[in-house]
N, C-alpha and C positions, 0 to 999 in steps of 0.2 A: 563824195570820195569814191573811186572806183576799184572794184577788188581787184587784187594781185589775182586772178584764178589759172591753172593750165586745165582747170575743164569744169564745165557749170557748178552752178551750186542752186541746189532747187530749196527754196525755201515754203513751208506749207503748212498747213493750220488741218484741225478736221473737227465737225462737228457730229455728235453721234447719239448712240439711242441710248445711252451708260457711258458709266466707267468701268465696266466688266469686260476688258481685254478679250476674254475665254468665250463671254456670249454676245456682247453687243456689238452693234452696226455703225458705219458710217453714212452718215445722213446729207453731207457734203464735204467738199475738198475742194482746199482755196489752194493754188500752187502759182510759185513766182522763178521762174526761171531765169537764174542771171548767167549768162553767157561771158567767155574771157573777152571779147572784146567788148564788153560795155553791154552789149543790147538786152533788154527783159521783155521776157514773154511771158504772159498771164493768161492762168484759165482758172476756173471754176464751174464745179461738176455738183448739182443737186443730187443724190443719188438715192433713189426705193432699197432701204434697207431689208425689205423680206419680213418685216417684225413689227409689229405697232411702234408708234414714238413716244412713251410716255411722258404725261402732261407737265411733271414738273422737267424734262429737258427744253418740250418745247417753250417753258417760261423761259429758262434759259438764252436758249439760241434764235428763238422764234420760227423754225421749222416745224410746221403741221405734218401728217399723215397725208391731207391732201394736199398738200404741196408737193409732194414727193410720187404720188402717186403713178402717175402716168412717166417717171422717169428712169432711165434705166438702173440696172441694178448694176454692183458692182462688179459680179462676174464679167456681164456686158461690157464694160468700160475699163478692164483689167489690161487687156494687150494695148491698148489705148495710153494707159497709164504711163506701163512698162516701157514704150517705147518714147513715150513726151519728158518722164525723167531717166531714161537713158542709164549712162554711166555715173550721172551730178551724185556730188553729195548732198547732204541733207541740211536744212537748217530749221531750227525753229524755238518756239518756247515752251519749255517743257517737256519739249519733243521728246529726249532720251527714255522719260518717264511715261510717257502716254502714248502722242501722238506716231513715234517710231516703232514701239508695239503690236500696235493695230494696225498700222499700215501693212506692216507684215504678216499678221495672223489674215487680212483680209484676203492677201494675195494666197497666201498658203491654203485657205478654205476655196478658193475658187482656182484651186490646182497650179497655180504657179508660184513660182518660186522667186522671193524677193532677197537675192544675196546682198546681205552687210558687209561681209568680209575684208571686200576691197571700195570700203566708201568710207570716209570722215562724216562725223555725224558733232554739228557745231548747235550747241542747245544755249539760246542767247540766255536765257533764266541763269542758267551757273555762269557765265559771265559777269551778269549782274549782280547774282551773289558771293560771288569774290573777288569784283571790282572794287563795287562799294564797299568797304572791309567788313569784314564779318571776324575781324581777329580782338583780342580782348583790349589791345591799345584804344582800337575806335569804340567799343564797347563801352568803356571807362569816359571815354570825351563824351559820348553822345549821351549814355545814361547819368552819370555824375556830373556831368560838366566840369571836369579836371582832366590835367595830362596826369597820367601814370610814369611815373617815375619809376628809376628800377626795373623797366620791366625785363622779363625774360628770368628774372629770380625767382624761386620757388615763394618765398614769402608774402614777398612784392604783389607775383601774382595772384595766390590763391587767395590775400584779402580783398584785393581789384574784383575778382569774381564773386567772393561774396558779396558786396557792395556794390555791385552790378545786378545781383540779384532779387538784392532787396528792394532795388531800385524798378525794377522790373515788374515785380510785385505791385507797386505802388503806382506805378505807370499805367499798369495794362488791367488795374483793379476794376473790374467789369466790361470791359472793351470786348466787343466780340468779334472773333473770326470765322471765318469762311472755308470750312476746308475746299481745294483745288479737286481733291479726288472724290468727296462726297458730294458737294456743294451743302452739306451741314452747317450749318452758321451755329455757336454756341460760344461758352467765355472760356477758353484755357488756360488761362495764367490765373492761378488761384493760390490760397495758400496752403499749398500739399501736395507733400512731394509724392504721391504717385499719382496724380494729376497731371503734374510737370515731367515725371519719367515718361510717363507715356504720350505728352506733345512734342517733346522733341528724342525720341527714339528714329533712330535711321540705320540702315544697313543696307550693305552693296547686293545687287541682286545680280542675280544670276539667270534667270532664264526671263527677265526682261518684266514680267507678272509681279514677281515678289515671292513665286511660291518656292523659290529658290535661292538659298541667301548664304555669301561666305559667311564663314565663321573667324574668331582671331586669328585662327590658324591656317586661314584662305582656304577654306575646305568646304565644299558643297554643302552646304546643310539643309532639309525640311525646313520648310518657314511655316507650318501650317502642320495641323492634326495631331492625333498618337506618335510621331512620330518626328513631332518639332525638334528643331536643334541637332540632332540627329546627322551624323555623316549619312549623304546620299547612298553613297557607294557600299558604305555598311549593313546598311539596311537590305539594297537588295543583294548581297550576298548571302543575307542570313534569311531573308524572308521576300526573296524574287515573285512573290503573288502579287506585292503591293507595287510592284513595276506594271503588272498587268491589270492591274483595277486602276492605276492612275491614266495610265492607255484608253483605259475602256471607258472612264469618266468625263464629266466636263471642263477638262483644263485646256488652258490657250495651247492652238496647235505648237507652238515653238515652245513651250514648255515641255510637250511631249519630244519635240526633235533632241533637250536637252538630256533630258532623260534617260532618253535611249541609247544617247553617248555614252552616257552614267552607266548605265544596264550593262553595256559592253564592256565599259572596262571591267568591273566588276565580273563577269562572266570570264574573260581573260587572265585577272587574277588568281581567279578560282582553279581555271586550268593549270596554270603554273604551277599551283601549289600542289594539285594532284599528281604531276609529271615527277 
């Protein structure tokens, strides 16, 4: 099948020294460039992250220190990049989460600038997880083996989820998984609920890390420290130091650029109100 595009769409993978957005490196980068009229062009870049590879990624990805060694760093290979994905937008798995992160904190650490702004960023993972249903009708087939009747009614459904639950329970009774971000392998599904609260907690992030997350009320908040939960904007109006030791600390470079936005408005408000 060939894409409808009016202008690439680069698709790309990266393999790297963590999952620390804010500290670690890309160790390679797979890129598939589809072009609108049909044609694909492919590269792949070994890249010298600057940092030892620790042993359990290299189980992972099977990239050594000496593999890497004698090849260029990302700096070196930065205009290179910039100019091979262009305008394209993005494609990948998981991308949104990881992969699109660091591509940009990378370009950001070796002085250029990788604008999102004006690109579509298509993360094949949430396609798949909201193709395949993930809503409680299919929930109800796959775990019970029954149609749900009713559904959409308060009653109907909240016993559907219980019974989904229990089913759950029963199913996944020592199965382990893998987390994507740790590569931790352990059992999640247990019976207790704060267990279960905290495997499937999720929230919308904001400065791409996570150290930044709406709140219900679509509001900046701290995801992290004394200062968790917290309006962003709150905070540094009332205690502008902890703008300046987040600045000065080890956070992803675009965590900092979000920040700073934050900073500003907040500094702006303050103005008003003294006027």
């Amino acid at each position: 099948m060939k894409f409808n595009l009016t202008r690439p769409l680069v698709f790309f993978d990266l393999e790297t020294t963590g999952l620390n957005v804010g500290k670690d490196k890309i160790v390679e980068i797979s890129l598939l460039k589809v072009m609108p009229d049909g044609e694909e062009i492919s590269r792949t870049e070994l890249i010298n992250p600057g940092i030892p590879i620790p042993e359990e990624c290299t189980e992972i990805h099977g990239i050594s220190n000496e593999d890497v060694k004698d090849k260029p760093t990302f700096d070196q290979l930065a205009d290179d990049l910039l100019a091979f994905i262009g305008d394209a937008d993005l494609a990948g798995f998981n991308s949104n989460k990881f992969d699109v992160p660091l591509l940009v904190e990378e370009f950001l650490r070796s002085g250029r600038r990788f604008d999102l702004r004006n690109r579509y960023l298509v993360d094949v993972q949430n396609i798949f997880h909201k193709m395949e249903p993930r809503n409680l009708v299919a929930a109800y087939k796959f775990y019970c083996n029954a149609d749900l009747t009713n559904a959409h009614q308060a009653t109907a459904d909240t016993n559907a989820t219980y019974e989904v639950l229990k089913a759950q329970l029963e199913r996944y009774d020592g199965v382990e998984y893998t987390d994507r971000h740790t590569k931790r392998t352990y059992v999640p599904i247990k019976n207790d609920v704060k267990a279960l609260s905290a495997f499937t907690a999720e929230r919308q992030t904001v400065d791409l890390a996570g150290h930044i997350v709406m709140d219900a009320q679509q509001r900046p908040v701290f995801n992290f420290g004394k200062h968790k939960s917290k309006p962003v904007i709150e905070v540094f109006k009332t205690e502008p130091a902890y703008y300046d030791w987040m600045m000065k600390a080890d956070f992803p470079l675009y965590t900092k650029e979000v920040i700073t936005q934050i900073y500003h408005e907040a500094a702006l408000e303050k103005k008003f109100k003294r006027s």
